[in-house]
N, C-alpha and C positions, 0 to 999 in steps of 0.2 A: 504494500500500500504506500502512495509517495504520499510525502509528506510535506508541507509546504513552509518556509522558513519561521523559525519561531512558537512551531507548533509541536508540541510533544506527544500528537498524535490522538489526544483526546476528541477535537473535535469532528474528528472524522468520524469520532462512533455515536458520539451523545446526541450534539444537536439534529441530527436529520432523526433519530426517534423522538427527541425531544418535540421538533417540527412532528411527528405524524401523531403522537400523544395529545399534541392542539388539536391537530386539522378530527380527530376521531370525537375528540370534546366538544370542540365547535358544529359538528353535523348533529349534533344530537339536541342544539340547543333550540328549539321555534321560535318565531318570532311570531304569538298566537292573535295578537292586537291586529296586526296590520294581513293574517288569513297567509303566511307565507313563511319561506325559510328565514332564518336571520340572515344579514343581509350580506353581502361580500367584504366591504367596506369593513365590518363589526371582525371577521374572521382571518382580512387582513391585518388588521392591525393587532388583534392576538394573538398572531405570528411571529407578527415584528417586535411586538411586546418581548416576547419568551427572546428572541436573538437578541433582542438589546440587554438584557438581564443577565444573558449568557454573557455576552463581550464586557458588560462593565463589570460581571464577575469577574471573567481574565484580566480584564486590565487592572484593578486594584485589587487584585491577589485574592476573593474572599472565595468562597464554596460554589461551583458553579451550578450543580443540580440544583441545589439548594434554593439560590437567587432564583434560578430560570424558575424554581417549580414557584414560587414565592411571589414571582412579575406575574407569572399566569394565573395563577388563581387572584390576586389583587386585580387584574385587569378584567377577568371573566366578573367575580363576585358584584364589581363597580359597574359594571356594565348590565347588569340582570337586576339589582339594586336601582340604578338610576333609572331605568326602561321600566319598572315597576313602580316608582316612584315619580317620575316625571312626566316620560309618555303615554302611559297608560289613562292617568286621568285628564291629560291633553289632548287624548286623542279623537273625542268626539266633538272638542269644540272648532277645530280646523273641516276643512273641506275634502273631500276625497280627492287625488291626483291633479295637490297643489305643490308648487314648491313650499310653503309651510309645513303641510303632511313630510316631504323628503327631510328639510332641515331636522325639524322634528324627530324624527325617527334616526336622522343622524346622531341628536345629543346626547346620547349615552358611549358614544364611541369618544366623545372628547372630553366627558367628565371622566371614564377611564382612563385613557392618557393622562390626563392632569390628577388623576391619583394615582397613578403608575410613576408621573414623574415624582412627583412626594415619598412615595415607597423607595423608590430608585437611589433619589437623594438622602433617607434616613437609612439605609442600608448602606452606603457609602459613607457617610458620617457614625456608624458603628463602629466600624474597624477601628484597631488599633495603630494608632500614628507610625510610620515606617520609621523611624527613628527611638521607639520605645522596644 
């Protein structure tokens, strides 16, 4: 298996299960409001959620299962949380196949990122100081 520089051959095995452990999580979730699957947008970004958890793991040295599992459930839970709490009781006051209805049905994808970035950044501020 090559290896690519800098890499001790971890992420060759974790992250792409890491990745199908989302994408298996992510199909199972509905989106029962709006009569359809969750939405791509929602499934992208808790993708990308798990690889950035991953990499700021590598890069400031902490546990990298750990972060990844850590980003992905803070990003699913915040996103099922805020869609239950936000768009759900919003969603009969908008119009059907408005762009209100799309935005709407977007904001729980960016009040997760913005507690993914909070998670992110108190996980990075746990570690111990590289010089202790």
């Amino acid at each position: 298996m090559r290896q690519y520089e800098g890499s001790d051959g971890i992420d060759l095995i974790f992250l792409p299960g890491l990745v199908y452990i989302a994408l298996r999580f992510g199909l199972h979730i509905n989106n029962n409001t709006m009569g359809e699957k969750m939405l791509f947008l929602a499934k992208l970004c808790g993708i990308l959620t798990l690889v950035w958890f991953y990499m700021a793991a590598k890069n400031h040295g902490g546990p990298l299962i750990n972060w990844s599992v850590i980003g992905l459930i803070g990003y699913w839970l915040t996103w099922w949380l805020s869609k239950m709490l936000i768009v759900v009781p919003l969603a009969g006051m908008v119009t059907k196949h408005s762009v209100t209805e799309f935005l709407l049905t977007q904001l729980p994808v960016f009040v997760a990122l913005a507690a993914c970035y909070l998670i992110r950044k108190k996980l990075i501020a746990s570690l111990p100081a590289a010089g202790q």
